[in-house]
C-alpha positions as CSV (number, residue, x, y, z in Angstrom):
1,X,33.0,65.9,-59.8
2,X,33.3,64.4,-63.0
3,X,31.2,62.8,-65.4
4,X,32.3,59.0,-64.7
5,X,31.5,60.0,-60.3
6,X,28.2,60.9,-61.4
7,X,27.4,58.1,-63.7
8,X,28.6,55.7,-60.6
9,X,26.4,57.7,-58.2
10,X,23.5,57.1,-60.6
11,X,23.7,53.9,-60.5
12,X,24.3,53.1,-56.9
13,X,20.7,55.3,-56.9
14,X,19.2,52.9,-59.6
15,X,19.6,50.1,-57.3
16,X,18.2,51.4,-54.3
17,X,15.3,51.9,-56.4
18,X,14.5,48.6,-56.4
19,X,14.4,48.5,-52.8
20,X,12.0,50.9,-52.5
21,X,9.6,49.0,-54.5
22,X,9.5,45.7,-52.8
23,X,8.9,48.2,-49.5
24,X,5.8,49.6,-51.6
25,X,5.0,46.2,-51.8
26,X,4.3,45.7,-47.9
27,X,0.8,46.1,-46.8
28,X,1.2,47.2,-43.5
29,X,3.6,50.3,-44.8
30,X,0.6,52.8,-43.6
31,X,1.4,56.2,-44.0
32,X,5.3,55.4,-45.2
33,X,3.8,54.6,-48.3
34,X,3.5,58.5,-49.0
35,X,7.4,59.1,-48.5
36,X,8.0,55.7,-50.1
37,X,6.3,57.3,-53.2
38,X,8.0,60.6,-53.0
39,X,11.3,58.9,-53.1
40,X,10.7,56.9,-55.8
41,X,9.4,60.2,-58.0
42,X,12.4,62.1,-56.9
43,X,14.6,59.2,-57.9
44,X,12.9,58.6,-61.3
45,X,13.1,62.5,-62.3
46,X,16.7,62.9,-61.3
47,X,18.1,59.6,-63.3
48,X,15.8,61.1,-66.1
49,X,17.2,64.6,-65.7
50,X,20.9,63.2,-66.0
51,X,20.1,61.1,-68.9
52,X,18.7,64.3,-70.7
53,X,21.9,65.8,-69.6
54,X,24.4,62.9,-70.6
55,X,22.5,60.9,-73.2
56,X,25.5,59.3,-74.6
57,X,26.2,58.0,-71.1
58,X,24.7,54.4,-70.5
């Protein structure tokens, strides 16, 4: 895999993001909301982790 797949897949991950936090938004997401969370943790740490690992990547 090489650097330009990854960048590509980060994105496509950075857009989903913002999917997950309009469905944060619903009140009725009961005990989702704890997954929703988690997801949205692991996503944040692993776009940080490859911008630590390619920072002149953008």
């Amino acid at each position: 895999m090489d650097t330009e797949m990854i960048k590509e897949r980060i994105r496509l991950i950075e857009s989903k993001r913002d999917s997950l936090l309009r469905l944060l938004e619903q009140p009725d997401l009961g005990t989702l909301r704890i997954d929703v969370n988690q997801a949205l943790e692991e996503m944040d740490d692993l776009i940080d982790e490859f911008r630590r690992t390619f920072p002149q990547v953008d």
